[in-house]
C-alpha positions in Angstrom: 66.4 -42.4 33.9 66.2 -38.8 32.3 62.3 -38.2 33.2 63.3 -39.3 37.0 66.2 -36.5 37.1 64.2 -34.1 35.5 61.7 -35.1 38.2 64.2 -34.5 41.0 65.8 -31.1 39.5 61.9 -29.5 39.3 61.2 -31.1 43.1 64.9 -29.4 44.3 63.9 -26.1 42.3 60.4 -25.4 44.2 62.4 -26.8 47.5 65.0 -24.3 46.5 62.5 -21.8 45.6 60.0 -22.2 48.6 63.1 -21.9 51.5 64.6 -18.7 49.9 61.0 -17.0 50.0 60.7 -18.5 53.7 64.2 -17.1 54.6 63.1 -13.6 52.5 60.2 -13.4 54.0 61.5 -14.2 57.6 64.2 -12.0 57.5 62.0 -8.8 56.4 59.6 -9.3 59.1 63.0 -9.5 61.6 64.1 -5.9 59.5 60.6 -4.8 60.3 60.4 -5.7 63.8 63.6 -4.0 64.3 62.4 -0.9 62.9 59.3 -0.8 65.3 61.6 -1.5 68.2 63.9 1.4 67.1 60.9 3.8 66.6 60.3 2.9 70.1 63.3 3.6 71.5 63.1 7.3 70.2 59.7 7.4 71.5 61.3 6.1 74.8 64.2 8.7 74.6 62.4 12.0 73.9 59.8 11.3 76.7 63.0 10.6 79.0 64.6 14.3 77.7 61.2 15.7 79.1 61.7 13.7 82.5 65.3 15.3 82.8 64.0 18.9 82.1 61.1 18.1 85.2 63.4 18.9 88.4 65.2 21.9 86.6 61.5 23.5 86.0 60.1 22.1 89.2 63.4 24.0 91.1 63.1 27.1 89.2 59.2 27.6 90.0 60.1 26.6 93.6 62.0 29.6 94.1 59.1 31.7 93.1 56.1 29.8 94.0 57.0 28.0 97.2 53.4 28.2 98.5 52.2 26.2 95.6 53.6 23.0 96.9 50.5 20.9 95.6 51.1 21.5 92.2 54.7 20.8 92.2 54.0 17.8 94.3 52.0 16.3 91.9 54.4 17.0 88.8 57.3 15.1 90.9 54.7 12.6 91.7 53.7 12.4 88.0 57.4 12.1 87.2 57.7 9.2 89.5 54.9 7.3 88.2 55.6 8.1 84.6 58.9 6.9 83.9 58.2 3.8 86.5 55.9 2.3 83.6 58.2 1.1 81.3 56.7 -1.5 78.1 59.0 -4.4 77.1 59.8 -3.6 73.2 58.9 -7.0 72.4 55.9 -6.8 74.1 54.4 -3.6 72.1 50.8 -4.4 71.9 47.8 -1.8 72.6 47.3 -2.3 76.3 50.9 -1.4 76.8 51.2 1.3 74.6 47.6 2.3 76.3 49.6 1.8 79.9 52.5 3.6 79.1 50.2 6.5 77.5 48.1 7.1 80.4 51.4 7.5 82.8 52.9 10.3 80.4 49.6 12.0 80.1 49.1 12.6 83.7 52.6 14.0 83.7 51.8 16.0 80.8 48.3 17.4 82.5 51.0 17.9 86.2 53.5 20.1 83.4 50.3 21.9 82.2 49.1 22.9 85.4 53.1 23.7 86.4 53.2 26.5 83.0 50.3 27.9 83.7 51.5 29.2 87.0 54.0 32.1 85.3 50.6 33.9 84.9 50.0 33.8 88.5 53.7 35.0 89.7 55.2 37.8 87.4 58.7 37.6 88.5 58.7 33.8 87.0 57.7 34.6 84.1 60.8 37.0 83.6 62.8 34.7 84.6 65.6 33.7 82.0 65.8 29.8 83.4 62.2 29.3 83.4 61.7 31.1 79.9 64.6 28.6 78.6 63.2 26.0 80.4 59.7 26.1 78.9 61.1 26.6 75.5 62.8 23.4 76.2 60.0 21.9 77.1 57.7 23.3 73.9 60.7 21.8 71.7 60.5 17.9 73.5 56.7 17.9 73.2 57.2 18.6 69.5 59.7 16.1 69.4 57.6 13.4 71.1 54.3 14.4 68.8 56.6 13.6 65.8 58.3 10.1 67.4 55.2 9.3 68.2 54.0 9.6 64.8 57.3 7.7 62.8 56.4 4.7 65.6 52.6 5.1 64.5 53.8 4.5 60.6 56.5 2.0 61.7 54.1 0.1 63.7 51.7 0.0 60.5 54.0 -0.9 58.1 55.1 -4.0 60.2 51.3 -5.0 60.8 50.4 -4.6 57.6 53.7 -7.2 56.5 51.8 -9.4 59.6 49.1 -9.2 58.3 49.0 -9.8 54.4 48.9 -12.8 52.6 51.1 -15.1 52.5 53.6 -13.4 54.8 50.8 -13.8 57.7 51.6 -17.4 57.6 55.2 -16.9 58.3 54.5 -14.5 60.7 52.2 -17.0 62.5 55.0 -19.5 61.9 57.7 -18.0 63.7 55.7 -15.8 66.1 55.0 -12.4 65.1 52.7 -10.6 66.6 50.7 -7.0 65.1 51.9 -4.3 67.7 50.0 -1.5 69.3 49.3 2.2 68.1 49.6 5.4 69.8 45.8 6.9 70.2 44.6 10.1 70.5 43.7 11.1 74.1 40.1 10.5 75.3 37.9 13.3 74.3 40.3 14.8 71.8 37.9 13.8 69.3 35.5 16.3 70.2 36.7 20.8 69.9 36.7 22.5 72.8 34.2 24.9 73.4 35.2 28.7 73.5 33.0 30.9 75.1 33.7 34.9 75.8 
């Protein structure tokens, strides 16, 4: 009778033992996943402060550079198509992340092109609303380099908890995924040549 209780108390301790690391382990890879949908959102929100600061630039340059109609075409165009894309936080693998990355870089090429046009037209670079404007815009592209990195480190920290043994197998249990990375732009990897 006593070696059949002490049978049953060491069955319900590993029982006991093996659902609370389950339930630990589960509920950390939640926390995480939280965390990488939060890093998102920031990423999601600074990129959306840029697209608010678009039509005030795009209307200030307009006054000065109406003849330039292309190039402020193609930053509202840019615009448009950039916050269209939108990626489902649950669904943050690499071809989304890739998707939504391409949209914001052809808005950031459209901005480029949209700057560089105070050096063409005096007057505009004088002017207070564009100067304010810009620096604006120098601030949020700081701010988006640096959420993009915390979602880069979030990201990694939840696919490595994916990933490693033995949380991998409740990861493949209940569902969780590894989610995608911000990459550097094509041809970053290589310096720009400078020639005088």
């Amino acid at each position: 009778m006593k070696k059949g209780l002490t049978v049953i108390v060491i069955i319900a301790a590993i029982v006991l033992a093996l659902f609370f690391w389950v339930k630990n382990s589960y509920n950390g890879l939640v926390k995480s996943d939280e965390q990488v949908k939060a890093a998102w959102s920031q990423v999601e929100n600074v990129y959306q402060r840029r697209a608010d600061l678009i039509p005030n630039l795009v209307a200030t340059v307009k006054g000065y550079a109406a003849h330039e109609s292309s190039t402020l075409e193609s930053v509202v165009e840019a615009r448009s198509k950039a916050t269209q894309v939108t990626v489902d936080p649950d669904r943050l693998d690499a071809g989304e992340i890739a998707r939504f990355q391409e949209a914001q870089g052809e808005l950031t090429q459209a901005l480029g092109r949209l700057v560089m046009l105070r050096e063409s037209y005096p007057d505009l670079k004088a002017n207070q609303n564009f100067m304010e404007l810009q620096a604006q815009l120098e601030g949020t592209e700081n701010r988006i380099s640096t959420e993009r990195m915390k979602f880069n480190e979030t990201a990694r920290s939840y696919n490595t908890m994916v990933r490693s043994f033995p949380k991998n197998i409740i990861a493949s249990m209940f569902g969780f995924e590894t989610k995608g990375y911000f990459e550097a732009a094509e041809g970053t990897e290589t310096a720009p040549k400078v020639e005088f």
